[in-house]
N, C-alpha and C positions, 0 to 999 in steps of 0.2 A: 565438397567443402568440409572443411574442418569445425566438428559439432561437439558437444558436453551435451551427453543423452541419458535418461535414464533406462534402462533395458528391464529392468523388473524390482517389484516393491521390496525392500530390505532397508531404505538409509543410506548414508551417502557413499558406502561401501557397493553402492548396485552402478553408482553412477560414475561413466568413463567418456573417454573422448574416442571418437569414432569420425571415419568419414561416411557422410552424407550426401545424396544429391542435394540440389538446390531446387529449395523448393517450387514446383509447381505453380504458376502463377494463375489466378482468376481474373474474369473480368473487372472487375470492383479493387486489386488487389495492389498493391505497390512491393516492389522488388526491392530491401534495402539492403546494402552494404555496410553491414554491423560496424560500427567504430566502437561503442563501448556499450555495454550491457548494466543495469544498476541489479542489485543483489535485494532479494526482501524476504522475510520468514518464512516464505510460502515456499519457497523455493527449497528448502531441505526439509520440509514437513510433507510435500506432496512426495516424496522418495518414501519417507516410510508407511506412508498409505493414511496419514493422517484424513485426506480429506477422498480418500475413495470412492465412500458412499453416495457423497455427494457433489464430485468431481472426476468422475469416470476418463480415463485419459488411454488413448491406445497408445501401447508399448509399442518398440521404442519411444520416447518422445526426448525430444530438445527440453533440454531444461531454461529455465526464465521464464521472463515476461516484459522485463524494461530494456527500452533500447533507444538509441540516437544514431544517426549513419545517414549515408547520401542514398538518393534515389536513384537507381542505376536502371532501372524498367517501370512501366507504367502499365495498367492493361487498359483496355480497350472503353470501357467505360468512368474510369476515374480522369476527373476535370479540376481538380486543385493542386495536382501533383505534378513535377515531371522529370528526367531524369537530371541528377542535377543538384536537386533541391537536396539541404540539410532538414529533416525532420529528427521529431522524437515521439515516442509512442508506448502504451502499453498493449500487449496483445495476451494477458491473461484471461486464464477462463476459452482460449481459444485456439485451433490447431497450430502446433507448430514452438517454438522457444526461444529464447531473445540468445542463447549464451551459444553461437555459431556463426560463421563469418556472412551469412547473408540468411534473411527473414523475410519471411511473404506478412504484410502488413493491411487488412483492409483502409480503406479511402478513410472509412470512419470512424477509427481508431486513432487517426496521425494529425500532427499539427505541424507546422513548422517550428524549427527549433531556436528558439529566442540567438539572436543574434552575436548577444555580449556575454555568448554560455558555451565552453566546449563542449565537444561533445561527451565529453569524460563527466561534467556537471551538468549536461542536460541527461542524460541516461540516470542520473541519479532521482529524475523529480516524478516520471510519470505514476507510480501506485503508490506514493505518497500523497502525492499532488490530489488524486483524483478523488483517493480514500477518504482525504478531508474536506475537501471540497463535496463530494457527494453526502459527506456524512453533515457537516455543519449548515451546507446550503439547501439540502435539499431534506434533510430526514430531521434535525434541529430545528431548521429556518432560525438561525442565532443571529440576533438583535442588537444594534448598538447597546451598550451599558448591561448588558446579561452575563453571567459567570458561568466560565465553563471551566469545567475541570478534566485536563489531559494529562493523563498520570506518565512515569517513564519519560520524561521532556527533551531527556538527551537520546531519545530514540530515535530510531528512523523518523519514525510518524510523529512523535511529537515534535521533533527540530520544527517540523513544515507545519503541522496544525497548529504550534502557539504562533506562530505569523501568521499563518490564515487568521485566527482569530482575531489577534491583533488588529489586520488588516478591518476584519469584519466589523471592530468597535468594541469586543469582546472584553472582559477581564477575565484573566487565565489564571489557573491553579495549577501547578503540578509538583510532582516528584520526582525527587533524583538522591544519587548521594553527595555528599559536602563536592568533593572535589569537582563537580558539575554546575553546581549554581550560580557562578558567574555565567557559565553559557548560555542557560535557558534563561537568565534576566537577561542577556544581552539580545536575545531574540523575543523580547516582550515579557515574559512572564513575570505577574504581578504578585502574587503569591507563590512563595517555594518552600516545600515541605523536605526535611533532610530525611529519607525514609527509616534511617541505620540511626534515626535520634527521634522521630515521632510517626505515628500513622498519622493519615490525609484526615481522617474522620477525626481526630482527636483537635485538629487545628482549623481546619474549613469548615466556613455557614456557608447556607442559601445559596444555595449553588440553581443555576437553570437546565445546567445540562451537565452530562459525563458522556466522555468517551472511550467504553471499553478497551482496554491495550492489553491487560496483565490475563493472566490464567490463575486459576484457582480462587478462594474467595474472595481476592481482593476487590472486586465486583459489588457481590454485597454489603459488604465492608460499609463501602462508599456511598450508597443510597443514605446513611443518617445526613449525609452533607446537603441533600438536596432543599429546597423549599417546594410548595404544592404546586400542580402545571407543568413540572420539571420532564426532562428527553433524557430518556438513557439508550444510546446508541453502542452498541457492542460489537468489535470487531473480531472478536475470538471465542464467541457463542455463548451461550448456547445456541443454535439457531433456535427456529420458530414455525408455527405453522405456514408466516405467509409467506416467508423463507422458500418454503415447500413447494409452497403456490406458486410462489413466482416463480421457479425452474420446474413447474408439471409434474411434479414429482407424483407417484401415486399415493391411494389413500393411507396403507403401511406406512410410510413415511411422513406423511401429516401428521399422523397419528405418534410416531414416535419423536417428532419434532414437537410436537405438543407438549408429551408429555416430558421431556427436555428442559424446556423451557418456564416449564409450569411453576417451579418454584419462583426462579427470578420475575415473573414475572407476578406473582400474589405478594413478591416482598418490594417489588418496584409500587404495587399500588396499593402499599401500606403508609406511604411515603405522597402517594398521590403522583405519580408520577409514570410514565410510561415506557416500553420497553422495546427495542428491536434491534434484529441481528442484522448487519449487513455486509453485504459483499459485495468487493466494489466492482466496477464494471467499465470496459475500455470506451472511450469518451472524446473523440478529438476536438470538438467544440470546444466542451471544456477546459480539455489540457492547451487549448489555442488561448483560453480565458488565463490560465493559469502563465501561460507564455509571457502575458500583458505586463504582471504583476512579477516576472523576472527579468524581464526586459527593460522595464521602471527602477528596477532594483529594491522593489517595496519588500520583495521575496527575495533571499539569497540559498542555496542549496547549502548543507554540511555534510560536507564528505569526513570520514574518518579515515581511510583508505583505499589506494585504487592500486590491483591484482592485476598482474598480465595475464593474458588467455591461461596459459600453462600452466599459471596453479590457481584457477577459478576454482576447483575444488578447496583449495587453502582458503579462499575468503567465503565459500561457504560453511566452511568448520569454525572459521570465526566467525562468521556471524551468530552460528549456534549454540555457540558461546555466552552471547547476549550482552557484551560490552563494549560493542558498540557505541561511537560517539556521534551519531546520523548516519550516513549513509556508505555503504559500502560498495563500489562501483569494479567493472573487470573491464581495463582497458584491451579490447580485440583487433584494434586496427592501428597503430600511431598515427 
């Protein structure tokens, strides 16, 4: 099969297309037929070794993680699946890469792919979808009438977490630049800060929660917004001890996760407020939860461009770009 693999750490210059067998299948495993793969920041930061340390990965590897496509095999133990079925799915954090014309999928990873979504927009929602969803429902627990502030709104992640929120009963803050504000009010957002005319802290109170997107200090920045109680969930780190803990990492690594984190975390509870790094994790329950609420059409996906297989590299340079308008999607199959 025809693959976009990474052969070794450098940047997207290590990364080429190669043929592949087809992956291996296990008991528990589902055999998919890639139709189109969605594109997310991880995807050309794990090239230049950004997440190494704490994301060990054997060389070669398929690049991705989001995908949508038919079930063409089933193995021996999986019972929700069968060949046939349209599903979608993330398999990040996990062997194998969404950007190849067929992908070994655990059972537990996949949902079905909401009906009234090609598969070009359903490849676009799973580590969005999940990202928010795990970060607002489960590490926030965010509350009707609670303010969250999700910075970057025309982002991948932000497109989907100000409608999660929304959904949730939320009021949303975010940022963007002028030429974007209609989009992110049109996807809920109740507060919008023009970044290139004010900072988020200079304009936003009392806030219940943030959720990390941006690098460098914008981070800190943002805890004056907060009120006391407040969740600060961060998706671009610093990691943290229990970070550590929760992938076994050993004590070295606690240790420098610690000490990592040690700042934002004495300036999050200056503010009274709480701190954690998170990474999302593949979820098919979920992502079948999150199906509901596209298949309602309460949730709508935003694509900003969809790449054919052969220049998937093209929409990872753009992506790295960072101007993006939601989501960037590599159509693999018509």
């Amino acid at each position: 099969m025809k693959a976009l693999i990474l052969k070794s750490y450098g940047g997207l210059d290590k990364v080429e297309f190669a043929e592949m067998p087809k992956p291996a299948l296990k008991p528990d495993e589902i055999l998919v037929q890639v139709h189109a793969a969605g594109l997310n920041p991880i995807d050309y930061m794990i090239p230049k070794g950004t997440f190494k340390p704490i994301m060990p990965i054997q060389l070669p590897q398929v690049v991705g993680s989001d995908l949508a496509g038919i079930v063409v095999e089933a193995g021996s133990r999986v019972t929700r699946f069968k060949p046939g079925d349209a599903v979608f799915a993330s398999i990040f954090d996990l062997p194998g890469g969404s950007l190849a014309e067929f992908a070994a999928v655990p059972e537990y990873a996949a949902a079905h792919k909401p009906p009234n979504l090609s598969f070009v927009q359903a490849a676009a929602i799973p580590m969005v979808g999940l990202t928010s969803w795990q970060a607002m429902h489960e590490r926030m627990q965010l509350k009707p009438g609670q303010k969250v502030f999700i910075p970057a709104g025309s982002g991948g992640i932000g497109t989907f977490a100000i409608q999660l929120a929304k959904h949730l009963g939320a009021i949303v803050g975010t940022t963007t630049s002028g030429g974007n504000v209609e989009l992110v009010r049109s996807l809920g957002a109740d507060e919008v800060v023009d970044y290139k005319k004010h900072n988020a802290e200079q304009v936003l109170r009392d806030y219940d929660a943030i959720l990390g997107t941006l690098r460098g200090d914008a981070l800190e920045k943002s805890l004056t917004i907060l009120r006391p109680g407040s969740r600060v969930v961060s998706l671009i780190g610093p990691p943290d001890a229990a970070f550590a803990r929760a992938r076994g990492m050993n004590f070295l690594m606690k240790t420098v996760f610690s000490l990592l984190s040690a700042k934002i975390i004495r300036r999050a509870r200056k503010h009274a407020a709480s701190y954690a790094f998170m990474f999302v994790r593949p979820d098919g329950s979920q992502l079948a939860e999150i199906g509901k609420l596209l298949a309602d059409e309460r949730i709508r996906p935003v694509i900003d461009a969809v790449f054919p297989f052969a220049q998937a590299k093209d929409g990872l340079a753009y992506l790295e770009q960072g101007r993006a308008k939601g989501k960037l999607v590599v159509q693999i199959r018509q």
